[in-house]
C-alpha positions as CSV (number, residue, x, y, z in Angstrom):
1,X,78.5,-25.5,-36.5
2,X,81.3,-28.1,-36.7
3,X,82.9,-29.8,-33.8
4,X,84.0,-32.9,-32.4
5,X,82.1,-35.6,-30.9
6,X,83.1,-36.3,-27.2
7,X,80.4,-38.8,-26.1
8,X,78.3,-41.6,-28.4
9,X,77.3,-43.7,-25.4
10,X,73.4,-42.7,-25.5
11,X,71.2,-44.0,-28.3
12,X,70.5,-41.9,-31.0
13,X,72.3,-39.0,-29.0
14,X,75.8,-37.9,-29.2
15,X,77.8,-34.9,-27.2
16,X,79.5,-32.0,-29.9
17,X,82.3,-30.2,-28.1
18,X,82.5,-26.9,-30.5
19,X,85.1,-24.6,-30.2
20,X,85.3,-20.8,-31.2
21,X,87.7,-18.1,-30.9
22,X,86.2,-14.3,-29.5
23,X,88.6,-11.3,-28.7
24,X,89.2,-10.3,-25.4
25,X,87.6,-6.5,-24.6
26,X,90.3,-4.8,-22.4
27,X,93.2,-7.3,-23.5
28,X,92.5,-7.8,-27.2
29,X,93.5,-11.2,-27.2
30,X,91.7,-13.9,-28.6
31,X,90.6,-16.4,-26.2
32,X,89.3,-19.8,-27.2
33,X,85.6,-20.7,-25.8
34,X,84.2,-24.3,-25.7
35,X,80.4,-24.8,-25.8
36,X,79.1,-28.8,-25.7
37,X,75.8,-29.5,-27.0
38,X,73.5,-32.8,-27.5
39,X,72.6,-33.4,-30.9
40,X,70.6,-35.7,-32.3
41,X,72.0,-38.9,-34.7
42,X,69.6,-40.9,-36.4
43,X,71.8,-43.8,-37.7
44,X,74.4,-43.8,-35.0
45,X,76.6,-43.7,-37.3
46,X,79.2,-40.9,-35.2
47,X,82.1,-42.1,-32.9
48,X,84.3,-40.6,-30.6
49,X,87.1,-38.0,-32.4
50,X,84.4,-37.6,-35.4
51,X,84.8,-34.4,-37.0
52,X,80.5,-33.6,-37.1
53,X,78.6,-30.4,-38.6
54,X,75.4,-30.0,-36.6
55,X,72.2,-27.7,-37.2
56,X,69.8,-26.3,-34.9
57,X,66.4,-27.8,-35.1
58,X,63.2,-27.8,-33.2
59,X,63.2,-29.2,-29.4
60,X,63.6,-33.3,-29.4
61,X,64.4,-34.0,-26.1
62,X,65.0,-31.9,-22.5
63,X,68.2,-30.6,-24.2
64,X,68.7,-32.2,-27.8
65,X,68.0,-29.1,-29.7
66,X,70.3,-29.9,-32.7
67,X,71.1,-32.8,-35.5
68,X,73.5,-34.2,-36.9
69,X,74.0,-32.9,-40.6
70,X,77.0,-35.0,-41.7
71,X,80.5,-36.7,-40.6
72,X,82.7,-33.9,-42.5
73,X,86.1,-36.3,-41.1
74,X,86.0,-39.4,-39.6
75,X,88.9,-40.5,-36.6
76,X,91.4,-42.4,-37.0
């Protein structure tokens, strides 16, 4: 999945706002959807506005149940 990163201020931890587009059932319209999840960055390397792509992986923490593949665009 690819998103944005929203939050660095935890160690090792940052917050991935990812946004998708699904089709409304009686309206047909597509409606976008925002899911944020924890994920999990070794070098702490991710800031706030990074464009991130995140996979799942096995439970880390309470809620960190994805990593950090790669910065795909850094912000400006």
């Amino acid at each position: 999945m690819v998103g944005t990163v929203t939050s660095n201020k935890a160690n090792k931890t940052v917050t991935v706002l990812v946004e998708r587009l699904v089709k409304h059932r009686l309206y047909l319209k597509y409606v976008r959807r925002r899911t944020k999840f924890a994920a999990h960055d070794e070098r702490n390397d991710c800031r706030i506005g990074d464009k991130v792509l995140i996979s799942e992986s096995r439970p880390i923490s309470k809620t960190k149940r994805w990593r950090v593949v790669k910065v795909v665009e850094k912000a400006v």
